[in-house]
C-alpha positions in Angstrom: 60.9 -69.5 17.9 59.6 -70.4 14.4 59.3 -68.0 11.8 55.5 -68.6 10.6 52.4 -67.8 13.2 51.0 -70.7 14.7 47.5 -71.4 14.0 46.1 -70.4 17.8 47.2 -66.8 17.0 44.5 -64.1 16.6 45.3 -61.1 14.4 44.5 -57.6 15.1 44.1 -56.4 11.4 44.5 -57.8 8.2 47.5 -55.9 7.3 49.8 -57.1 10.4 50.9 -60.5 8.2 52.1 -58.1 5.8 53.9 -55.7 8.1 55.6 -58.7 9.4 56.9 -59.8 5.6 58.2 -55.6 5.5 59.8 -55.8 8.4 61.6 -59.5 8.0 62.7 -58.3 4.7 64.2 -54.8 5.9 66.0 -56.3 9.1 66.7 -60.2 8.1 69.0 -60.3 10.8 66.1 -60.4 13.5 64.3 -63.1 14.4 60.2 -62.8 14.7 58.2 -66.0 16.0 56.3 -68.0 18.7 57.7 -66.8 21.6 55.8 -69.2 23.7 53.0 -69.0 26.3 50.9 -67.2 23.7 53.2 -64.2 22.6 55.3 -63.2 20.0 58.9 -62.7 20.6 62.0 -60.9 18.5 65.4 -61.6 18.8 67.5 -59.0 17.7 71.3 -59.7 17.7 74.0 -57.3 19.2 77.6 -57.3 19.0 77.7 -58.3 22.6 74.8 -60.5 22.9 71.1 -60.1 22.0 68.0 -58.0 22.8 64.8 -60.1 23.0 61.0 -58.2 22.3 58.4 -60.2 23.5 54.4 -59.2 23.6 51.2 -60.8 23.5 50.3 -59.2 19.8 52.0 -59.0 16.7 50.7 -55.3 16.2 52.4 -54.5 19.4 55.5 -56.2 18.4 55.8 -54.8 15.4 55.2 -51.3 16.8 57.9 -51.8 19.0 60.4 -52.7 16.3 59.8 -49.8 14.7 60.8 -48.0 17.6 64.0 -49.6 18.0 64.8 -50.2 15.0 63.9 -46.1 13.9 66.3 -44.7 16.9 69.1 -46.6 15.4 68.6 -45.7 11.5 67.6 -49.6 11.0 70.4 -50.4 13.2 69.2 -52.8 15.7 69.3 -51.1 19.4 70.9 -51.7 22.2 69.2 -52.2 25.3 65.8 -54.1 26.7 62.4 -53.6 24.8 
């Protein structure tokens, strides 16, 4: 994973760039790139191993992590996204 989008990646909004600087700066534990094959991908680490997010936007990525991350008071979650 690398932690800037790749040029190939189309956008939803204009605002999602700046979600994903919020979101890397409230949970800097979690990793948020190329996830290959055209998606994005998070890694999120747990104590006993690591839950990995992947979807084919960013907006629906970062949804997602909102979820998880809500349930669990910023807490990464246990469990598959």
């Amino acid at each position: 994973m690398t932690g800037t989008p790749r040029p190939e990646f189309v956008l939803d909004g204009p605002d999602e760039l700046g979600r994903l600087r919020q979101f890397r700066a409230g949970h800097p534990d979690v990793l948020v790139g190329d996830g290959g094959f055209g998606t994005w991908q998070a890694l999120i680490p747990e104590p006993d191993g690591e839950t990995v997010i992947t979807r084919y936007t960013l907006r629906e990525l970062l949804d997602k992590l909102g979820e998880v991350t809500e349930k669990y008071d910023g807490r990464p979650a246990s469990g598959p996204g």
